[in-house]
Each structure stands twice: as C-alpha cells, then as structure tokens.
C-alpha positions in Angstrom: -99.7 184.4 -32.9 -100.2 185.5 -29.3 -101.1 182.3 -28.0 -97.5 181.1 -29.6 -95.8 183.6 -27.9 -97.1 182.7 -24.3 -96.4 178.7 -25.3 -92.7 179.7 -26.1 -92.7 181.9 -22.4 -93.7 179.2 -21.4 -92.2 176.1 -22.4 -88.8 178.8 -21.9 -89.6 179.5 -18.0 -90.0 175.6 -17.2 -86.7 175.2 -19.1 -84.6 177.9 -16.6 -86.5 176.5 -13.9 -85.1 172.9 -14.2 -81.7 174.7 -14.5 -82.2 176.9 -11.8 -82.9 173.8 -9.4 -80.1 171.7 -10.5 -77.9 174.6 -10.0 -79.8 174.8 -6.4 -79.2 171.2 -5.4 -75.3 171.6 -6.2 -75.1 174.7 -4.1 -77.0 173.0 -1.0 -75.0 170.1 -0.9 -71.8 172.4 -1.2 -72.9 174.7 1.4 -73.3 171.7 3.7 -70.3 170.1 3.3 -68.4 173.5 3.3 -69.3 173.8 7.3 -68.3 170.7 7.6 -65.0 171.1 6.2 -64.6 174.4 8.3 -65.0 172.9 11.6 -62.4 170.0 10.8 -60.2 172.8 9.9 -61.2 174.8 13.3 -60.6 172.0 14.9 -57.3 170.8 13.2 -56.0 174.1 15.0 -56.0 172.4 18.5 -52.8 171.3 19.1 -52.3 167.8 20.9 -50.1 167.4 24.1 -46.2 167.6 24.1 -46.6 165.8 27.3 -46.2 161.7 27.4 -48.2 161.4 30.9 -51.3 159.3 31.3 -53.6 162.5 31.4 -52.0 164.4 28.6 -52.3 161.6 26.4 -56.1 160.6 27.0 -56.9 164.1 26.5 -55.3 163.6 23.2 -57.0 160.7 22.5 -60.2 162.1 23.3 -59.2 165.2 20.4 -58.3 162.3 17.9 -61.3 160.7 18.1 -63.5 163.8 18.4 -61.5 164.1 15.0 -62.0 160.9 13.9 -65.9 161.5 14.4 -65.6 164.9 12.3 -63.6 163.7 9.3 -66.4 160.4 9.4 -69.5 162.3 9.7 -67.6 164.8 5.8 -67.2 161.3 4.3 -70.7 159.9 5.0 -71.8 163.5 3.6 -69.7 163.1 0.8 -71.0 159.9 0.1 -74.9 161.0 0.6 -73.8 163.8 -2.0 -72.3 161.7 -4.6 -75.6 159.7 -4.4 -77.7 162.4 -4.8 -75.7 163.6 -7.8 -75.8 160.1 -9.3 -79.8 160.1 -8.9 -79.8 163.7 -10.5 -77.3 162.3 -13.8 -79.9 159.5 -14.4 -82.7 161.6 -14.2 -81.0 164.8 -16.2 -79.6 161.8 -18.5 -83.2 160.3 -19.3 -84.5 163.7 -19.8 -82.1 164.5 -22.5 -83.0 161.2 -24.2 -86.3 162.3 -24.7 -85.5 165.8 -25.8 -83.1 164.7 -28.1 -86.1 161.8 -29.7 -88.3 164.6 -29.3 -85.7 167.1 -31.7 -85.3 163.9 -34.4 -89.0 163.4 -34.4 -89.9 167.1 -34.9 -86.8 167.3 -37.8 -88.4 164.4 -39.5 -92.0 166.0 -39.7 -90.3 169.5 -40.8 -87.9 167.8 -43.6 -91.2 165.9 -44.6 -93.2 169.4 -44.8 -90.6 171.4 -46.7 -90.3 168.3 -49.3 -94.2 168.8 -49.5 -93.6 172.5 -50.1 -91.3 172.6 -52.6 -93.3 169.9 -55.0 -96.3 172.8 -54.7 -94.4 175.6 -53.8 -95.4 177.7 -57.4 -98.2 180.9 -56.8 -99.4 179.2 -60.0 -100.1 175.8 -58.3 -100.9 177.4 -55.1 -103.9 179.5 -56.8 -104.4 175.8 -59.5 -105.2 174.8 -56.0 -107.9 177.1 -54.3 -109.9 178.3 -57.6 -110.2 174.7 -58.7 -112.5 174.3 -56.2 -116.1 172.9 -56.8 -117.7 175.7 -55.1 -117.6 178.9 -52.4 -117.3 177.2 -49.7 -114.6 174.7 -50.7 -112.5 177.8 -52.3 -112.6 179.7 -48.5 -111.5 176.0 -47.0 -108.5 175.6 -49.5 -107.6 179.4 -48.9 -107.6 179.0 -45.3 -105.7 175.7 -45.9 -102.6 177.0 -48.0 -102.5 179.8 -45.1 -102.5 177.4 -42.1 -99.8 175.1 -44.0 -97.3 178.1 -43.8 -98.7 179.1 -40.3 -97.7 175.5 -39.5 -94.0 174.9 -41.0 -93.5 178.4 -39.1 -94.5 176.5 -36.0 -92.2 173.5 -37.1 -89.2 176.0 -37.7 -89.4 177.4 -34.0 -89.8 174.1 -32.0 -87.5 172.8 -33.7 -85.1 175.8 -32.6 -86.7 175.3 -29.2 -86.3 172.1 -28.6 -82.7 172.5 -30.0 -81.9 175.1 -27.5 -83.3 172.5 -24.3 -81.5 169.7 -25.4 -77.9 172.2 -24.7 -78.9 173.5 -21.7 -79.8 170.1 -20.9 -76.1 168.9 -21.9 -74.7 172.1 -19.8 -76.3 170.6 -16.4 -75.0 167.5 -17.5 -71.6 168.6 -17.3 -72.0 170.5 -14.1 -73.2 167.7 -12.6 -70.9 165.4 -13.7 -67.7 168.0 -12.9 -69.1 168.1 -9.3 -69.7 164.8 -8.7 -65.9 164.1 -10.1 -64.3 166.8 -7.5 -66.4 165.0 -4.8 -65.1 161.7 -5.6 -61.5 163.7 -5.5 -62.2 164.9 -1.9 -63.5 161.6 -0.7 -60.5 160.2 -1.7 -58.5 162.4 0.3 -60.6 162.4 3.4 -60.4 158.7 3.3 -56.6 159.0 3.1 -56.7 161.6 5.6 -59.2 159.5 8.1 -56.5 156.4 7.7 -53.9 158.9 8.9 -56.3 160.2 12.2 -57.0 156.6 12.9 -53.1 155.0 12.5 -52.4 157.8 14.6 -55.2 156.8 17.2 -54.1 153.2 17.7 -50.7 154.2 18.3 -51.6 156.5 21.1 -54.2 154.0 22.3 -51.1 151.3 22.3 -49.2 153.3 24.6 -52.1 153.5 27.2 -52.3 150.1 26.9 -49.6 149.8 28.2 -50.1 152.5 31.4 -53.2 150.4 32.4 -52.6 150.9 35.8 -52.2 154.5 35.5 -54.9 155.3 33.2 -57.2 153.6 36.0 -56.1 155.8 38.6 -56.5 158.9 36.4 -60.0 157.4 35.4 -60.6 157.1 38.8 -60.1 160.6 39.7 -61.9 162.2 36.6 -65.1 159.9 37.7 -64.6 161.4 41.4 -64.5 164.6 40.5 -67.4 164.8 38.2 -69.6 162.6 40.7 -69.0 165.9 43.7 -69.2 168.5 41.1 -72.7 166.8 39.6 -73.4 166.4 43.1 -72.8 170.5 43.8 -74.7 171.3 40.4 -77.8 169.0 41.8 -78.1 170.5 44.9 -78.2 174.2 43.4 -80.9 173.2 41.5 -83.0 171.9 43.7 -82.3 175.2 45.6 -83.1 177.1 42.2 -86.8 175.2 42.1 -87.2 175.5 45.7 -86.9 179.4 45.6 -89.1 179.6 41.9 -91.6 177.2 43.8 -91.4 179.4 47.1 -91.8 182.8 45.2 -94.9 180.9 42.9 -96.7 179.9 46.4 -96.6 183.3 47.5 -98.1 185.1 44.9 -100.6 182.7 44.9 -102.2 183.7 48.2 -103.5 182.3 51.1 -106.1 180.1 49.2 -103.4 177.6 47.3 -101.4 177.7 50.6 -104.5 176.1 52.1 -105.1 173.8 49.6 -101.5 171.9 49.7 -101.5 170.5 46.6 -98.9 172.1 44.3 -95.5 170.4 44.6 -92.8 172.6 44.6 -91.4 171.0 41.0 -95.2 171.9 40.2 -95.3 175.4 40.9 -91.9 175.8 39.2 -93.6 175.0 36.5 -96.7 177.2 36.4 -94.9 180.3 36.6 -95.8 182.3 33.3 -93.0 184.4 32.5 -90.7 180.8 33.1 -93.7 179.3 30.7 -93.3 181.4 27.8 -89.5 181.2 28.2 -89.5 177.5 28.2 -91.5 177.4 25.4 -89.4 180.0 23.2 -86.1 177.9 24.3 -88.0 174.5 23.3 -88.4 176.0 19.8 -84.7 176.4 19.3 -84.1 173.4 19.6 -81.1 171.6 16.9 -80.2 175.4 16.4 -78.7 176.8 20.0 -75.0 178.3 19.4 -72.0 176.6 20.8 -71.3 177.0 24.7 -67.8 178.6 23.6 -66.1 181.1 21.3 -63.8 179.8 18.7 -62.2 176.9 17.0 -63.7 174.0 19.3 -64.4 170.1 19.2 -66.3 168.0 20.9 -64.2 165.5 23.1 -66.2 163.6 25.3 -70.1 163.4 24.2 -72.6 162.8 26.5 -74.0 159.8 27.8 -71.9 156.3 29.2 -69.7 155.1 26.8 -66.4 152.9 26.4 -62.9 154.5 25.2 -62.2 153.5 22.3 -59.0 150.4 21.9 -59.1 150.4 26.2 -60.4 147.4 27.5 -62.8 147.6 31.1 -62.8 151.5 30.5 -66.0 152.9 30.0 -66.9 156.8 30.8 -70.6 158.2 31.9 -71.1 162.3 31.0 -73.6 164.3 32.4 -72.6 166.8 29.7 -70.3 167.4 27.0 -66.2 168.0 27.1 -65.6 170.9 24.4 -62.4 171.5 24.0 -61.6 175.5 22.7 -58.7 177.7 21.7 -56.5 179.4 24.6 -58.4 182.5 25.6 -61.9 180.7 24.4 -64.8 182.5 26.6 -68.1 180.5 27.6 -70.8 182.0 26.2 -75.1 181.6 27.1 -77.1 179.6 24.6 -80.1 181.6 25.2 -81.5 184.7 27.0 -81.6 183.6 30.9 -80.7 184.6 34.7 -77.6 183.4 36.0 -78.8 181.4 38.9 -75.8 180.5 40.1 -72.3 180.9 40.4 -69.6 179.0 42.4 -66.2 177.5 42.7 -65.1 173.9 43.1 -62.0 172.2 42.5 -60.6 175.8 42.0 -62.5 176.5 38.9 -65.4 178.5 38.7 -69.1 177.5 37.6 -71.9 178.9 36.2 -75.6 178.2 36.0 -78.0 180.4 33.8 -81.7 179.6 34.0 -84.2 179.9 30.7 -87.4 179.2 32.2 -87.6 175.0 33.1 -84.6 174.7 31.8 -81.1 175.2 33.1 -77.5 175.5 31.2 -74.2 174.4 33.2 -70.9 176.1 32.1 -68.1 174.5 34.2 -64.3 174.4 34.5 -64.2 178.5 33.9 -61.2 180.0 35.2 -63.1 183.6 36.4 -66.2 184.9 35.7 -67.6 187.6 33.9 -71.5 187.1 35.4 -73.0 187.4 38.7 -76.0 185.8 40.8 -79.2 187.0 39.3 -77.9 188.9 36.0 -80.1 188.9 33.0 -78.3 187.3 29.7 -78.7 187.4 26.6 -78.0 184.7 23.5 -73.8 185.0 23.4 -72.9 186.8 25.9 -70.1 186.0 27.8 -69.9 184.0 31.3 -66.1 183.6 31.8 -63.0 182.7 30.6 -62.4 178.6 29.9 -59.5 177.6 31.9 -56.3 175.9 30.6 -55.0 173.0 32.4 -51.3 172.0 33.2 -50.6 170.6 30.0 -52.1 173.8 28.1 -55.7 171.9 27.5 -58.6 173.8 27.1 -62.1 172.4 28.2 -65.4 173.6 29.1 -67.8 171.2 30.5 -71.2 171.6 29.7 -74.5 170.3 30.6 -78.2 171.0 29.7 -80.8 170.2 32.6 -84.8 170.7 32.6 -85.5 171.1 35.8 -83.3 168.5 37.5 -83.4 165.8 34.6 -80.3 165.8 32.4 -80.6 166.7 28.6 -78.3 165.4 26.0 -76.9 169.1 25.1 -76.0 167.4 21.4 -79.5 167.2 20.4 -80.3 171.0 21.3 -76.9 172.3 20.1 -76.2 173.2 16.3 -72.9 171.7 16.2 
C-alpha cells in the first residue's frame, strides 16, 4: 500500500512538473518579447523633425530606420516564438496521444476484470474456490490469490483515475499553448502592418533627399569632418591617458626595470594590478553594461562603416554609436571608473571615464556634472545630452581598450 502511495507522488509530481515548464516556456518568451515591445514604445516617444532641411531630415531618417531595425528585430522574435510554440503543440499533442491509448488500454483491462468479477463475485464461489484445493499449500496460494485479485482491480480503479486526470491537464496546456500562439500570430500581424507603415514612411523621406543630393553631400561632408577632429582629440587623450598609467607603472617599478628598457609604455599600462582586476571585472559584463543615457532612447547610427539606406554613393564610418534620448536625457557611466578626461570641442563638452584597459567616450554633452580624476560608479551621471537646433537629442558614444576601438553594441544590453 505504501509503495502505491509513493508511485501515485510520483507519477503526480512528474505530471505538475511538465505543466510547470510549459507554463515556464510561455512566460520566457513573453518576458522577452515584452522588452522588446517597451523599447519600441520608448522609442516611438521621440518625435521626428518639423524641419524640411537636409540635416533635420537625415536625422529623421536615421530614427526611422533605427525604428525600422526595432519593430524587425519583435517580428523575427515573434516568429522564433511561434516556432517554438508549434514545436511545443506537436510534442504536448503526441503526448496526449499516448495518454489517451494509455487511458483506453487500461479501461479495457478494468472492464475485462470487473466482467471476471461479477461471473465469481459469490463468498460462496469465492470459498468453492480456496477449500477445493488439493492440499495446504495450494489452499494458502488460492487465498493469497482471491486477495491480490481485489488488491489488483483497486490498482486498476486508481490508474485509471490517474491517467484520466493527466490526459486534462494535458488538454489544459494544450489550450494555453494554442491561445498564445493565436495572440502571437495577432501581434505579428500588426507589427507587420505597423513595419509597412515605418518603411512607406522611410522611402518617402529618402525620396526627398534624393532629390537634395547636393546638399545632403555637403552636410555629409561636414558630419565626416567633424567626427575625423573630434576622433582625432579623443586619440590623442588617450595616448596621454597610457602615457601617464605607463609613466606612473615605471616608477614604482624602480630603478631595476628602468635599467632594463623593455616594457613599452602600452606594456606597462597593462601590468598595473588595480587596472588588471578592473579590466577583468568589466570584461565579465560584457552583453549586460547599461545604456550610456537615461530614458526613452534609440540607436540611430550603429557602429562601424555602412551605407544609408535608399542614398546612392553615401556610405557613413562610426567610431561609436549615435543614441538618440529624450530632452533633458543625462549621460550616464557603464561601469565604476575615473574620469580621465574632460574637454570641449565644437562647443560641446566630452567626457572620458577609464575602467582599467578600457576606456568609455561620452560626447556631444552640453555641461558636465564630472571632473578630471573623479571616481564613478555604474549610473552615475556625466552631464547633460545636448539638444541641437532642430530640438535633436544625441549622445555619441564610443568604447576603446586602450586605443583600439570596440563595437559598444556587443558590450551594451540594449
């Protein structure tokens, strides 16, 4: 009877488990797509241009198709979902087949047993039975028997009730499943109808800077000019960063390395132990530092050369990323650091926060809250983002180890 009891336990936890990981798998994928839906809505709030002038108006291209890439990247999630909730509908569906054979199969057997049981159901035919034995032994088998044969239609009666209750849970996942793959396929089509909407909206704007070629190159021109001096500023202060760490390493090295000659400066940078451990802790966060700025944002220009999308002969080449944020949006540190650096250019103000090798650029600020060598922590703020004529937004940012450029996309949760 014990042994019964722990079967049933049993056979009942591996039941709620199943359950409990369908029900698990539905609330991962929702959660996923949920954050994905809240930064298109964060983003939504970022108002395009009023303005019809060449710069206005690839700034507003550059938010469509930062758009674009959003409402893209929910559909190919919605579409890994629904596939994953297909896989999980076959598999839920061929389990149910088997527990409902399994249910037939164990009814059969009972219906047989009680038919058996009511032809020699009599205490006159049960006792014909055991003292019509040949002899002691044989009696104590029969008895035993006729007390296992109601032992064992007891068992029947409880599978059977068992197996009864899996085969409905089994049919409730089904239906959850099936409901959320149905709302999904609802959403998709509305994202799709949605997407259509972003990307009408895109070739019109790209029509009309078709048509300001001339223009467009100039302002190209300019925006390429500009980042080429301010890369320009940002490498020469961190060569003076790696000069000083290397300087301040050969020192406390003594006399006896000094002699020796042989540690580069770019060497001794990185040697120092307390920049060690800190490179190493930043290296781990990796795919999960926070956003660069405080808000709704979007990501308008990604990092990298690339070409603008419907221009012909226009291609762009970012050191960093363009974020564009809400008016009033703050830069904000990625990770615990100095501030190494902090200067103007252009008549914005820059800052540069050193985590060990690595170094984190936060241009285009309007003022800032830091000063040369302040200890930061994760969030804090640097400065205000500055707005530009037309009202725009945008923080340039850029990741460096040392004085090689990082694609700040890969180390950014976004």
């Amino acid at each position: 009877m014990e042994r019964r009891v722990w079967v049933w336990i049993g056979l009942l936890w591996l039941m709620l488990t199943t359950q409990a990981q369908t029900n698990r798998t539905i609330k991962e994928l929702q959660s996923q797509r949920s954050a994905l839906q809240k930064e298109i809505a964060a983003s939504e709030q970022l108002l395009l241009s009023a303005k019809k002038d060449v710069r206005s108006q690839l700034n507003d291209l550059n938010v469509l198709t930062g758009r674009i890439e959003q409402r893209a990247k929910l559909i190919t999630a919605i579409e890994r979902d629904v596939k994953t909730l297909d896989n999980e509908l076959a598999s839920l569906t061929k389990q149910l087949a088997t527990l409902q054979q399994q249910l037939a199969e164990r009814k059969d057997k009972y219906a047989a047993s009680v038919k058996y049981y009511h032809r020699n159901r009599s205490v006159q035919e049960k006792l014909m039975f055991i003292f019509s034995a040949d002899d002691l032994a044989q009696t104590y088998r029969r008895l035993r028997y006729v007390r296992e044969y109601g032992d064992f239609q007891l068992r029947q009666g409880e599978d059977i009730m068992r197996k009864r209750q899996e085969v409905e849970a089994k049919q409730t996942e089904l239906r959850e499943v099936r409901a959320e793959k149905n709302g999904l396929l609802e959403l998709q089509t509305t994202e799709r109808a949605k997407l259509k909407d972003q990307e009408k909206k895109q070739r019109t704007l790209v029509a009309n800077l078709q048509r300001k070629q001339k223009s467009l190159q100039g302002e190209l021109t300019r925006k390429r000019r500009q980042a080429d001096r301010l890369n320009a500023q940002i490498d020469r202060l961190i060569e003076a960063e790696i000069a000083a760490a290397a300087k301040k390493s050969a020192s406390k090295k003594g006399s006896k390395s000094e002699a020796k000659g042989k540690a580069s400066p770019m060497e001794a940078y990185k040697v120092d132990s307390g920049d060690r451990k800190l490179s190493a802790t930043f290296e781990r966060n990796k795919g999960i530092l926070p956003m660069p700025i405080t808000g709704a944002y979007l990501v308008v220009e990604h990092y990298g050369r690339r070409k603008v999308p419907g221009l012909r002969n226009v291609s762009l080449d970012n050191k960093g990323i363009d974020i564009k944020g809400q008016p009033g949006a703050q830069a904000r540190a990625i990770f615990d650091g100095e501030v190494s650096a902090v200067f103007r250019y252009n008549g914005m103000t820059n800052v540069l926060v050193r985590h060990g090798s690595y170094i984190s650029v936060y241009c285009n600020l309007s003022s800032a809250t830091v000063k040369r060598g302040q200890k930061v922590k994760t969030l804090d703020t640097l400065g205000q983002v500055a707005a530009d004529a037309s009202g725009n937004v945008i923080l340039h940012f850029q990741l460096r180890k040392e004085t090689a450029k990082l694609n700040p996309e890969v180390w950014i949760k976004g």
